[in-house]
Backbone atoms as SQL, in Angstrom:
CREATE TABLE atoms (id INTEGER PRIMARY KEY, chain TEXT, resi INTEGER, resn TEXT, atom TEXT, x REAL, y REAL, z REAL);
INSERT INTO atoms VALUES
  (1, 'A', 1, 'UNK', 'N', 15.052, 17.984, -28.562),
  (2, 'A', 1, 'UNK', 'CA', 15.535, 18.563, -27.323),
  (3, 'A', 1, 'UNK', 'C', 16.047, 17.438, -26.421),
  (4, 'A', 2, 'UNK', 'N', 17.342, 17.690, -25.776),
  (5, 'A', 2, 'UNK', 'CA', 17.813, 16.486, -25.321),
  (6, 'A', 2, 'UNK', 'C', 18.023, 17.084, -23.823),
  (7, 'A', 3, 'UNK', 'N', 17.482, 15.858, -23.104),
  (8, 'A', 3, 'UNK', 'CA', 16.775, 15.954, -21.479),
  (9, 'A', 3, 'UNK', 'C', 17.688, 15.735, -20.871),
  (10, 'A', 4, 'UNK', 'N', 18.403, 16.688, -19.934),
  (11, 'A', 4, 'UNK', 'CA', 19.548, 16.661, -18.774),
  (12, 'A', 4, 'UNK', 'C', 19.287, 15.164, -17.649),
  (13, 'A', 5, 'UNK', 'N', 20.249, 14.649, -17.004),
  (14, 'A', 5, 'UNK', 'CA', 20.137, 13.422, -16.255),
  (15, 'A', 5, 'UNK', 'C', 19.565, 13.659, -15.229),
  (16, 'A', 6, 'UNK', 'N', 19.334, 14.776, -14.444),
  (17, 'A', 6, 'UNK', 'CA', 17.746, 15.308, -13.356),
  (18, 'A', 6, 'UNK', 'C', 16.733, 14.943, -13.911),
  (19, 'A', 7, 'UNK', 'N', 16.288, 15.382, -15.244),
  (20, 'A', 7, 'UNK', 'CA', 14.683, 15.435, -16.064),
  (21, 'A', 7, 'UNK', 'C', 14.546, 13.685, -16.014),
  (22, 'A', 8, 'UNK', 'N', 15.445, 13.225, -16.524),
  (23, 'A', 8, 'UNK', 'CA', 15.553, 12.156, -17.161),
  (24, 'A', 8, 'UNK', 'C', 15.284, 11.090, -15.494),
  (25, 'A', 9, 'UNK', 'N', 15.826, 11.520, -14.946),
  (26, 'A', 9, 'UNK', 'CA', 15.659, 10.361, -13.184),
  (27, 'A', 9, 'UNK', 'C', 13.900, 11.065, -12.892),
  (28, 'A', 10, 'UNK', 'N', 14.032, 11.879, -12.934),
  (29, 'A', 10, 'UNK', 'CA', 12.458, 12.701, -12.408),
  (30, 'A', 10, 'UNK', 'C', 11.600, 12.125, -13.023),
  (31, 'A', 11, 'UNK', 'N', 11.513, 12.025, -14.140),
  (32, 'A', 11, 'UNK', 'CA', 10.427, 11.451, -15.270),
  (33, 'A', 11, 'UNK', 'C', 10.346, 9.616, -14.780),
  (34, 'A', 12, 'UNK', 'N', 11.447, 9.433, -14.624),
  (35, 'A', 12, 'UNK', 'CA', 11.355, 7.781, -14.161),
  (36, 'A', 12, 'UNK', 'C', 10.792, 8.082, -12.824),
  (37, 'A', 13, 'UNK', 'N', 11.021, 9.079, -11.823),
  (38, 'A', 13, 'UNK', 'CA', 10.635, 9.005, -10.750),
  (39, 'A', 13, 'UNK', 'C', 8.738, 8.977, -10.275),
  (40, 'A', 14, 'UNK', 'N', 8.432, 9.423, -11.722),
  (41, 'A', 14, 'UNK', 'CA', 6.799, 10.195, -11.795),
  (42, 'A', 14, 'UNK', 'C', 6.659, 8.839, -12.319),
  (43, 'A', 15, 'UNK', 'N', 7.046, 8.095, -13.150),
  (44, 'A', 15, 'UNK', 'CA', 6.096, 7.066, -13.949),
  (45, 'A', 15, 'UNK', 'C', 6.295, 5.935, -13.084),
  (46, 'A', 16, 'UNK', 'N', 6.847, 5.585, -12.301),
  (47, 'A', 16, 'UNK', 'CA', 6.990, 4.900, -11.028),
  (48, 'A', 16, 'UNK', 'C', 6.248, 5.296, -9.809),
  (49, 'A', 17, 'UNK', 'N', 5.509, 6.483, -9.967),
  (50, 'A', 17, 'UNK', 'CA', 4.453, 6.631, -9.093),
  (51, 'A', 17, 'UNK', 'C', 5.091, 6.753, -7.488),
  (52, 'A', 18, 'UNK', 'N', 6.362, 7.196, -7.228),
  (53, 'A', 18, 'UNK', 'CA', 6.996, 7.444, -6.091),
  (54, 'A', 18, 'UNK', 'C', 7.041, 8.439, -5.735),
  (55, 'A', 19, 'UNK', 'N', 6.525, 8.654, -4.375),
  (56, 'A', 19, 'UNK', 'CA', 6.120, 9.843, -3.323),
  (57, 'A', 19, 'UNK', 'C', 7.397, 10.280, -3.563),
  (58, 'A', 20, 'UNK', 'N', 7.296, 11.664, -3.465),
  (59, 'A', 20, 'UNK', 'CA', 9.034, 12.349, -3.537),
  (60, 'A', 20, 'UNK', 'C', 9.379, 12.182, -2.175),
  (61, 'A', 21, 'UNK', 'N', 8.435, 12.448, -1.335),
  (62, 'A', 21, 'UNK', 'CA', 8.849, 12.744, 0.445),
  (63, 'A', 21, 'UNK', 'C', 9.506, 11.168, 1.106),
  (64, 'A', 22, 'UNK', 'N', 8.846, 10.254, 0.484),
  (65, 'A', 22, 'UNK', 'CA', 8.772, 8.375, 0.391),
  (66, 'A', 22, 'UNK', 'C', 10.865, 8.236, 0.124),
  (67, 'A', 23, 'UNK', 'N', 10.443, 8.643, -1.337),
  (68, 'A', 23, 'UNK', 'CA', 11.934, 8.638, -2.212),
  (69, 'A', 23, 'UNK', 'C', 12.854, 9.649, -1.005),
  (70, 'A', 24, 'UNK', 'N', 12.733, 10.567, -0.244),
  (71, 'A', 24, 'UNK', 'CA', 13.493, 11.246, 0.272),
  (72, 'A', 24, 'UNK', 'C', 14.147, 10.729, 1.766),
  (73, 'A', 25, 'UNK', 'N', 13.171, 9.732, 2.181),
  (74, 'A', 25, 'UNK', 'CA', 13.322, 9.178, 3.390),
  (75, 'A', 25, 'UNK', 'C', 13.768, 8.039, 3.393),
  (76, 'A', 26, 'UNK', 'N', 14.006, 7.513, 2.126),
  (77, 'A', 26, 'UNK', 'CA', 14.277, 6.148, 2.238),
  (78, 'A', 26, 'UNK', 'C', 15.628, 6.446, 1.355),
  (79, 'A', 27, 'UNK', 'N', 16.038, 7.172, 0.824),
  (80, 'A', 27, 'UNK', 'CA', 17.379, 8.238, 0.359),
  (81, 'A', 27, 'UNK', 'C', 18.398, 8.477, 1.471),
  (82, 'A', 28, 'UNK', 'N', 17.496, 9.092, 2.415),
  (83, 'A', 28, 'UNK', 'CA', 18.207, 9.721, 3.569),
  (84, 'A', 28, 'UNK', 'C', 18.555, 11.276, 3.366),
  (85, 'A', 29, 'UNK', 'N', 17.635, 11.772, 2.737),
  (86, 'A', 29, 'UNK', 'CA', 18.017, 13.174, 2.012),
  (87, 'A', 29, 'UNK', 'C', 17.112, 13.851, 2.079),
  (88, 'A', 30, 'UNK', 'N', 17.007, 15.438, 2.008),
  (89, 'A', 30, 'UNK', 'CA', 16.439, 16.002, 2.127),
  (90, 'A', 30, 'UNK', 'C', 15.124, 16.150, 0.919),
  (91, 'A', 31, 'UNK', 'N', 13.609, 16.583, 0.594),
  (92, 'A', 31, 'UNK', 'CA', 13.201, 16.594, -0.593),
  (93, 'A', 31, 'UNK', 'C', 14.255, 18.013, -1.524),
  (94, 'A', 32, 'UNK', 'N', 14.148, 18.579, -0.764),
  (95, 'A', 32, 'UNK', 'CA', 15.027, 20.185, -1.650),
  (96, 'A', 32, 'UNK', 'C', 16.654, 19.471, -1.998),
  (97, 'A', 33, 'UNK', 'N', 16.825, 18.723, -1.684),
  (98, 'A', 33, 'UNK', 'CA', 17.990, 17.773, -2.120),
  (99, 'A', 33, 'UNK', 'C', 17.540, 17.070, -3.685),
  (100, 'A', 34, 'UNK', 'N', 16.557, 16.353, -3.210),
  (101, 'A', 34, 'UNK', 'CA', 16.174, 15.641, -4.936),
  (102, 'A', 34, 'UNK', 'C', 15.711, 16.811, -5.731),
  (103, 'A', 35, 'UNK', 'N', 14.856, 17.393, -5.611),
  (104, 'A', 35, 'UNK', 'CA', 14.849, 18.636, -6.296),
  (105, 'A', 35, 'UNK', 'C', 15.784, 19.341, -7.186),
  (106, 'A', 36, 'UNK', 'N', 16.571, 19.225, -6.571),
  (107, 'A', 36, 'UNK', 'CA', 18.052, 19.797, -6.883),
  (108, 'A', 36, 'UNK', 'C', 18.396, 19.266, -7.714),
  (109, 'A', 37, 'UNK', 'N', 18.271, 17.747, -7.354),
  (110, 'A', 37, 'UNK', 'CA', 18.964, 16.739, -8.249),
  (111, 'A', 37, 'UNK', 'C', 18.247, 16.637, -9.383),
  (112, 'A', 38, 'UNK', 'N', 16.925, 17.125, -9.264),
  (113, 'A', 38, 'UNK', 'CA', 16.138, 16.875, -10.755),
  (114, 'A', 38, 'UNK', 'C', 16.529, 18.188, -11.418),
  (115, 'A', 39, 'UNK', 'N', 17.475, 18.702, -11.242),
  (116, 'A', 39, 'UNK', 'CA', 17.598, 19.900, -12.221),
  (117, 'A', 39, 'UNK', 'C', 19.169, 20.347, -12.570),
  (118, 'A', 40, 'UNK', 'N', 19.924, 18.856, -11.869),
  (119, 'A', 40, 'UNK', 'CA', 21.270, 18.372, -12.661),
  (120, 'A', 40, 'UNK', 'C', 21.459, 18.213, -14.191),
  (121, 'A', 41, 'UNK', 'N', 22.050, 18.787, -14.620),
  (122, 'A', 41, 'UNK', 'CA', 22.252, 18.491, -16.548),
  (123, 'A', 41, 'UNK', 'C', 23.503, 17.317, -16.194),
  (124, 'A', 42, 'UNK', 'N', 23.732, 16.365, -15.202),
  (125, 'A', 42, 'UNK', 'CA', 24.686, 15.698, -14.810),
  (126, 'A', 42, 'UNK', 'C', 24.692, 15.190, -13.444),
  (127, 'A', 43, 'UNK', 'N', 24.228, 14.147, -13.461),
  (128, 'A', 43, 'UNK', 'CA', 24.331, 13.311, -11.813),
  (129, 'A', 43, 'UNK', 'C', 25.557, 12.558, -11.651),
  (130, 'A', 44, 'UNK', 'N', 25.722, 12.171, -10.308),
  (131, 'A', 44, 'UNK', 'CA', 27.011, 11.477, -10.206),
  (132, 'A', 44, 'UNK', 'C', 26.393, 9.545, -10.258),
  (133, 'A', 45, 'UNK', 'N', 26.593, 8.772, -10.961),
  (134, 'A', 45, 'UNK', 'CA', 26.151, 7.758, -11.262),
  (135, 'A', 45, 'UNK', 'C', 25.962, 6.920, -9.737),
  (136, 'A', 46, 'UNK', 'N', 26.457, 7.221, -9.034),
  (137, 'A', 46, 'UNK', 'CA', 25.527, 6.740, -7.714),
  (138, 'A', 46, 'UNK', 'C', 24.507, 7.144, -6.955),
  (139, 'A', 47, 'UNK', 'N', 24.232, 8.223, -7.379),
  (140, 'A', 47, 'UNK', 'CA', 22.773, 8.660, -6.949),
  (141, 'A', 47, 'UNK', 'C', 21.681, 8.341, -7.492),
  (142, 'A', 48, 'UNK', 'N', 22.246, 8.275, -9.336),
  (143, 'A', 48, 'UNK', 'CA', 21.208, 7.389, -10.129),
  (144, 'A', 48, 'UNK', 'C', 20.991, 5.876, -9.455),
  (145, 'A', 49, 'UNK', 'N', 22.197, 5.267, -9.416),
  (146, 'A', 49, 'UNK', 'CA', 21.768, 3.990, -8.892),
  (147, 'A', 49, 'UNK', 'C', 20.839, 3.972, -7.840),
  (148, 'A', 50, 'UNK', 'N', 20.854, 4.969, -6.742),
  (149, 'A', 50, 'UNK', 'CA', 20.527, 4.403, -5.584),
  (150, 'A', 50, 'UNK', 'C', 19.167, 4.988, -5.724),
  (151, 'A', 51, 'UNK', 'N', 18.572, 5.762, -6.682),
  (152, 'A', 51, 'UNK', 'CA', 17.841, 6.390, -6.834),
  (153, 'A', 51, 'UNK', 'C', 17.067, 5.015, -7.474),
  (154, 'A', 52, 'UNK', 'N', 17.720, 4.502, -8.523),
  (155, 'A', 52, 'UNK', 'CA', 17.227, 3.306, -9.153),
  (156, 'A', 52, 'UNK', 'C', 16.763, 2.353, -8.746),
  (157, 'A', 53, 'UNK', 'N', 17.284, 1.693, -7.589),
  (158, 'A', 53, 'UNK', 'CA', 17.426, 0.566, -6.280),
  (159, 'A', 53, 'UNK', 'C', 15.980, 1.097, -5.798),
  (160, 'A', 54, 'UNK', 'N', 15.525, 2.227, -4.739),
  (161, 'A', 54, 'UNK', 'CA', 14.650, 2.693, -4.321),
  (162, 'A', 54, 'UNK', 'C', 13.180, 2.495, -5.157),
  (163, 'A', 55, 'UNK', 'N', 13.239, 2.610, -6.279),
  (164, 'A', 55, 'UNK', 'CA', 12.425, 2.971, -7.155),
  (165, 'A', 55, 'UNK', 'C', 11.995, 1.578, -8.239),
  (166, 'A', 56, 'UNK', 'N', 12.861, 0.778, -7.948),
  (167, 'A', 56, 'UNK', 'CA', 12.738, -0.218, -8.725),
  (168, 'A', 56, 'UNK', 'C', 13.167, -0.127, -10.556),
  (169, 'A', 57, 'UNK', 'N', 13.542, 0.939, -10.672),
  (170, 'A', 57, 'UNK', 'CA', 14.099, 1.162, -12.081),
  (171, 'A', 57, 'UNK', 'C', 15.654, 1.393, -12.578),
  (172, 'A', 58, 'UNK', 'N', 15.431, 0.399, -13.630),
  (173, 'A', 58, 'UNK', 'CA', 16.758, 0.307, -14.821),
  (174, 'A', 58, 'UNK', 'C', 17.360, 1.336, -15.145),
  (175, 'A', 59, 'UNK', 'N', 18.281, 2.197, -15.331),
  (176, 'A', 59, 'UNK', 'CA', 18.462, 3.415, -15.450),
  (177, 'A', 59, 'UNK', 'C', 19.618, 3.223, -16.522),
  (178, 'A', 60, 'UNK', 'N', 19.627, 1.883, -17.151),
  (179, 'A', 60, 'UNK', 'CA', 21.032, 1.417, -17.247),
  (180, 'A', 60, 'UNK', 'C', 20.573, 2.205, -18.985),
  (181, 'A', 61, 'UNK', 'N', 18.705, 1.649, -19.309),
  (182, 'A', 61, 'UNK', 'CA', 18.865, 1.894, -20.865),
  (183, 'A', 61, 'UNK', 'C', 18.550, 3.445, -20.993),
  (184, 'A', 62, 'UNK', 'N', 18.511, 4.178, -20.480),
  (185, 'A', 62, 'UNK', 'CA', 18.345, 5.897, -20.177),
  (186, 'A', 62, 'UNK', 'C', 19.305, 6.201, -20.545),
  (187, 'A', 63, 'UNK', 'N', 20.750, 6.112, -19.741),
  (188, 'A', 63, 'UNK', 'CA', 22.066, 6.381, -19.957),
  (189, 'A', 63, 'UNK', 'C', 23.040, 5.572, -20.580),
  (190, 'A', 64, 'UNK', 'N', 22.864, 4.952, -21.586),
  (191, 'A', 64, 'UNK', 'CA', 23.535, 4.064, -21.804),
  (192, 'A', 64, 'UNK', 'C', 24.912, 4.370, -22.326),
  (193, 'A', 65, 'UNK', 'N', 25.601, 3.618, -21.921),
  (194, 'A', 65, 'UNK', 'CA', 27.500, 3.778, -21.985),
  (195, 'A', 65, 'UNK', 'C', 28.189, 4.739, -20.264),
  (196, 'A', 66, 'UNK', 'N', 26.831, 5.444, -19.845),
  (197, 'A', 66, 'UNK', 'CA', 27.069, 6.121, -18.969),
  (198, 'A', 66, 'UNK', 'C', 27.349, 5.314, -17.637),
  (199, 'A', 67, 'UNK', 'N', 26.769, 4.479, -17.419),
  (200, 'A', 67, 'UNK', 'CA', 26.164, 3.358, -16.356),
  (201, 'A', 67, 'UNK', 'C', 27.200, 2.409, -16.706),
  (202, 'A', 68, 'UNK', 'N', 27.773, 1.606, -17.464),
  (203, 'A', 68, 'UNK', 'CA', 28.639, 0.417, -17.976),
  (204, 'A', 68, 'UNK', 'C', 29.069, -0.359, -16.877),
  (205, 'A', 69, 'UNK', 'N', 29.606, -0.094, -15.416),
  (206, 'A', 69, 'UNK', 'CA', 30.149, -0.700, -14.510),
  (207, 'A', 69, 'UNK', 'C', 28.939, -0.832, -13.835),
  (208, 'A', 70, 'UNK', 'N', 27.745, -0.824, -13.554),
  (209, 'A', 70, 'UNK', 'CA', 26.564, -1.024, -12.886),
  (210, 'A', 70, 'UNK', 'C', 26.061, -2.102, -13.960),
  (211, 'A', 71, 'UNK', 'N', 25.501, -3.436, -12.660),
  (212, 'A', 71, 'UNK', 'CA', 24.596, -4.386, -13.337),
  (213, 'A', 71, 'UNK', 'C', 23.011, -4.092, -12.686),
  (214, 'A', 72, 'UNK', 'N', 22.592, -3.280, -12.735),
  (215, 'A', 72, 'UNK', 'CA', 21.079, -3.052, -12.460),
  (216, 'A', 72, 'UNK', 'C', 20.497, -4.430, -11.995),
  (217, 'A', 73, 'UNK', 'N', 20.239, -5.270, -13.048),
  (218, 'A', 73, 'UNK', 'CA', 19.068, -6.131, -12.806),
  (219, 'A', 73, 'UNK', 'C', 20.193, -7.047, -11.816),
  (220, 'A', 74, 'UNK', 'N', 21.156, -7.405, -11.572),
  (221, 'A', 74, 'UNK', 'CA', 21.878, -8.072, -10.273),
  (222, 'A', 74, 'UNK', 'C', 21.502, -7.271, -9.015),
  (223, 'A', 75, 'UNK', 'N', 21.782, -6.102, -9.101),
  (224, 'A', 75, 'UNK', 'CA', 22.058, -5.475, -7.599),
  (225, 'A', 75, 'UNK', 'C', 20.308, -5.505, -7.475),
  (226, 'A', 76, 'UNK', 'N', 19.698, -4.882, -8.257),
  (227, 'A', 76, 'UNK', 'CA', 18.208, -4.443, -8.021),
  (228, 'A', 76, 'UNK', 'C', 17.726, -6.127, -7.187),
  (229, 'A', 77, 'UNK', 'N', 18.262, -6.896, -7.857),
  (230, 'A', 77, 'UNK', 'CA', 17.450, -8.224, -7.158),
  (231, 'A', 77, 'UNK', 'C', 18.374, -8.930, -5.858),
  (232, 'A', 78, 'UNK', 'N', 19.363, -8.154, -5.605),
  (233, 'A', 78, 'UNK', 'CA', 19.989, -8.070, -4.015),
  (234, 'A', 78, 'UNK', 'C', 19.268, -7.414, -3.281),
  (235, 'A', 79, 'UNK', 'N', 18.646, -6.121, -3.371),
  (236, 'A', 79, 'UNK', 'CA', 18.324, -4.728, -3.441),
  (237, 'A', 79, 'UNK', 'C', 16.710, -5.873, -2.776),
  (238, 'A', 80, 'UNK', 'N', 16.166, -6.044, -3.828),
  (239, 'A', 80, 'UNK', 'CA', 14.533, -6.404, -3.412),
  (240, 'A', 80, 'UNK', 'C', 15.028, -8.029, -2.127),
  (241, 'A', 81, 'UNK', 'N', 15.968, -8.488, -2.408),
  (242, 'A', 81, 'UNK', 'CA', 16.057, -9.712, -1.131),
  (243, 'A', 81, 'UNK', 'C', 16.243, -9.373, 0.362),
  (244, 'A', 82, 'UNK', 'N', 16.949, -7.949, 0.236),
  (245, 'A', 82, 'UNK', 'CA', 17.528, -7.630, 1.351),
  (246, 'A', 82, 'UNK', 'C', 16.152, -6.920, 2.077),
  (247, 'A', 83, 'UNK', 'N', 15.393, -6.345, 1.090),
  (248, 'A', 83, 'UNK', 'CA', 14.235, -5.539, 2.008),
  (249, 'A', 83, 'UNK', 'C', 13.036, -6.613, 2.074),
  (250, 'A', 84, 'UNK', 'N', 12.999, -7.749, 1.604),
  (251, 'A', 84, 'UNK', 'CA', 11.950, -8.608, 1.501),
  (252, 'A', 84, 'UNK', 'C', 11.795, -8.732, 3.121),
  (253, 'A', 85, 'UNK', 'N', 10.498, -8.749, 3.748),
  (254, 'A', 85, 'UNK', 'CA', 10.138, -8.410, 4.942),
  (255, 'A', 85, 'UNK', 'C', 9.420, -9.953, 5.969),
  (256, 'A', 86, 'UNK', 'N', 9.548, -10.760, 4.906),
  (257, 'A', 86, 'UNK', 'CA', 9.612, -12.346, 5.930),
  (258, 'A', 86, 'UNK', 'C', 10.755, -12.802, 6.262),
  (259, 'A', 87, 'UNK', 'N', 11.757, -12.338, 5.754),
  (260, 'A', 87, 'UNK', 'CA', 13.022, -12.672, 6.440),
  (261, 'A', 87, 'UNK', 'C', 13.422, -11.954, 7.743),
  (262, 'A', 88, 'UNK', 'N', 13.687, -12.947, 9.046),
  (263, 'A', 88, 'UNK', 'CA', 14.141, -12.376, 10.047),
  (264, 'A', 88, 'UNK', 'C', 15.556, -11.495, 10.494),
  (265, 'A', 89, 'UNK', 'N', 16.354, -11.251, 9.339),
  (266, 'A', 89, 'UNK', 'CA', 17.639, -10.478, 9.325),
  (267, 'A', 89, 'UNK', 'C', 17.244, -9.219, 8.895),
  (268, 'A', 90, 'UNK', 'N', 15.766, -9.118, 8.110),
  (269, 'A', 90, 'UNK', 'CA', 15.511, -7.931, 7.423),
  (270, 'A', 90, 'UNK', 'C', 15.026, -6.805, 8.623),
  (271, 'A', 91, 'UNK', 'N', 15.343, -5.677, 8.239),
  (272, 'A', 91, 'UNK', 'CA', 15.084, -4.780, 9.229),
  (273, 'A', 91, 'UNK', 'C', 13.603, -4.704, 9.249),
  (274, 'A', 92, 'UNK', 'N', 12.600, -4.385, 7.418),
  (275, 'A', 92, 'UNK', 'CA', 11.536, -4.336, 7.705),
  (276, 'A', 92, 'UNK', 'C', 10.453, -5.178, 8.529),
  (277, 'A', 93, 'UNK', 'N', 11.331, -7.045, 8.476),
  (278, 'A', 93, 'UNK', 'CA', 10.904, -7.625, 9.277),
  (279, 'A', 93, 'UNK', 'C', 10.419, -7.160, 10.814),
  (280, 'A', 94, 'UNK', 'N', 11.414, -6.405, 11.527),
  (281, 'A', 94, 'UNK', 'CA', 11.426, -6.272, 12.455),
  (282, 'A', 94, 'UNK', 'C', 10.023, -5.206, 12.930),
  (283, 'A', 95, 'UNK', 'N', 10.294, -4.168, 11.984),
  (284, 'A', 95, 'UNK', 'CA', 9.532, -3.441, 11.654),
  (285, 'A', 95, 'UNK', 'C', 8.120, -3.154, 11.817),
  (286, 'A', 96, 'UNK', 'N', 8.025, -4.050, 10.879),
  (287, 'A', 96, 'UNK', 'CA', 6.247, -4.903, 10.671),
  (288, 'A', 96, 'UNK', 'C', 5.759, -5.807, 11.657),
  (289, 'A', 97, 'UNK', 'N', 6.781, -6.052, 12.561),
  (290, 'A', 97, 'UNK', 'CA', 6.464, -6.495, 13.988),
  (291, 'A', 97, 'UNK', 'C', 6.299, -5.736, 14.887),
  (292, 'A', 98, 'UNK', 'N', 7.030, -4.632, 14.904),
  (293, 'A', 98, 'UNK', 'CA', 6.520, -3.613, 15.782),
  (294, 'A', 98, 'UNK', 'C', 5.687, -3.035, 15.747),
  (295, 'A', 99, 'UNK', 'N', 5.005, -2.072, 14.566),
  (296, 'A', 99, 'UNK', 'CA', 4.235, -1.792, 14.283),
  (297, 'A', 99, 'UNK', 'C', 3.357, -2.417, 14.507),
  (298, 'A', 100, 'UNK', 'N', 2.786, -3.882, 14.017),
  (299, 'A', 100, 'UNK', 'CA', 2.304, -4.730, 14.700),
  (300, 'A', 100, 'UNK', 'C', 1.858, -4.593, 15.948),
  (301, 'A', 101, 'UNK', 'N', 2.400, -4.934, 17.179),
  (302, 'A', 101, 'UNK', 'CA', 2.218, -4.917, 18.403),
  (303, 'A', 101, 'UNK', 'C', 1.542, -3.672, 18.729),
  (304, 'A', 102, 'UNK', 'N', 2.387, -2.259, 18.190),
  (305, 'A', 102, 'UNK', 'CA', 1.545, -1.028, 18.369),
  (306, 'A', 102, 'UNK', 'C', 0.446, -0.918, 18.158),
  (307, 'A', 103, 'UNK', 'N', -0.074, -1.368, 17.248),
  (308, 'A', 103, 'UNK', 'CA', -1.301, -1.896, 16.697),
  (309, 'A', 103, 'UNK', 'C', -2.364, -2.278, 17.721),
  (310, 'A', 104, 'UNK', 'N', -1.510, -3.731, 18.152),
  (311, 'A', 104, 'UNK', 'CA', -2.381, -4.322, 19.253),
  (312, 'A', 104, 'UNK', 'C', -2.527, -3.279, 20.952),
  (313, 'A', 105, 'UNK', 'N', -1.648, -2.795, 20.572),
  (314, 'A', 105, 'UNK', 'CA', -1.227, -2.365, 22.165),
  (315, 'A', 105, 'UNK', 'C', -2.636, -1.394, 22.104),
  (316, 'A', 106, 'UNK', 'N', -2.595, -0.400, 20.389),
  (317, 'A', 106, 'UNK', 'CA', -3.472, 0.896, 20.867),
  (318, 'A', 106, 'UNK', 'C', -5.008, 0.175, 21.091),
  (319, 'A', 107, 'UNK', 'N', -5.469, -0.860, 20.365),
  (320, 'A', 107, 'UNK', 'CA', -6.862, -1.590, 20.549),
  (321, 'A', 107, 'UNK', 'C', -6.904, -2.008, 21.867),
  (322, 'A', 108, 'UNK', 'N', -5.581, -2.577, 22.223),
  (323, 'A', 108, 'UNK', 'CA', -6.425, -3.084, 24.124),
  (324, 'A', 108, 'UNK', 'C', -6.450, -1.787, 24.771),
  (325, 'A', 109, 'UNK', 'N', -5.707, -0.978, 24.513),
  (326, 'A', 109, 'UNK', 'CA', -6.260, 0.391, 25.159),
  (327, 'A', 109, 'UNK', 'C', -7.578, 1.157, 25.574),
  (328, 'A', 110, 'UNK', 'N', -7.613, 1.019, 24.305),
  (329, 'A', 110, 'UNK', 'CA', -9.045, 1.802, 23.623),
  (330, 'A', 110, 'UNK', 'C', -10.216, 1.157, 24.299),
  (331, 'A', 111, 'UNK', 'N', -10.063, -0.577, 24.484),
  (332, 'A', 111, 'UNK', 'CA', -10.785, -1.217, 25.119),
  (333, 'A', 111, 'UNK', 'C', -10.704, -1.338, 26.892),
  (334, 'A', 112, 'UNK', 'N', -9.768, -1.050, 27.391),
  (335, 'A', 112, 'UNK', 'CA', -9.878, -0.943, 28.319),
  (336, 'A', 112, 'UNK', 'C', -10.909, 0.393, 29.081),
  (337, 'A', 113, 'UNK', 'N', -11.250, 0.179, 30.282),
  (338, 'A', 113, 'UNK', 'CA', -11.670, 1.070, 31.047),
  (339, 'A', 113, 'UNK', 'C', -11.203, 2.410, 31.061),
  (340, 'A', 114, 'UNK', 'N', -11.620, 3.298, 31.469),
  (341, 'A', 114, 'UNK', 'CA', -10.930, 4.345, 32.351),
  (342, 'A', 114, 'UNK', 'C', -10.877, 4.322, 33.109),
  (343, 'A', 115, 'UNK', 'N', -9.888, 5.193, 33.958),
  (344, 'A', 115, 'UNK', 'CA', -9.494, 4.758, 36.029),
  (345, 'A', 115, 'UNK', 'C', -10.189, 5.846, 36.427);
């Protein structure tokens, strides 16, 4: 039995242990969107990618001949530099600083008095 390109991203999506709601927000898409997409007999090869990027997976040996103009393991390791979160250009950088502070802000709170 030969597995449509939805089954086939879904199954990578489960053995990668990725929250669908996680995968949906960091997509920019709705979950009833991937859903959808897991029940494509045919994706458009950039959703695989970006689906791939997100997820950290090769998608290149799944589909092979399908993918041919995609270098996975290049972009994927652009892909992991750009979100690496000690760099100060990175957004998560910024991020993890804020959060941060929120952090601190809710503890001196908590410690403070009431008026």
């Amino acid at each position: 039995m030969e597995h449509n390109a939805g089954e086939i991203v879904e199954l990578a999506v489960r053995r990668q242990n990725v929250n669908i709601s996680e995968l949906s927000r960091r997509l920019h898409v709705n979950r009833r969107t991937l859903y959808n997409w897991f029940r494509q007999k045919r994706l458009h090869t950039d959703v695989i990618f970006e689906i791939g990027k997100v997820i950290n997976y090769d998608f290149s040996h799944d589909f092979e001949g399908e993918l041919n103009g995609f270098d996975f393991k290049e972009e994927l390791a652009v892909y992991k530099k750009d979100i690496q979160s000690d760099h100060p250009n990175s957004v998560y950088y910024w991020m993890e600083k804020y959060i941060s502070l929120l952090e601190d802000y809710k503890k001196l709170v908590r410690k403070s008095p009431l008026s």
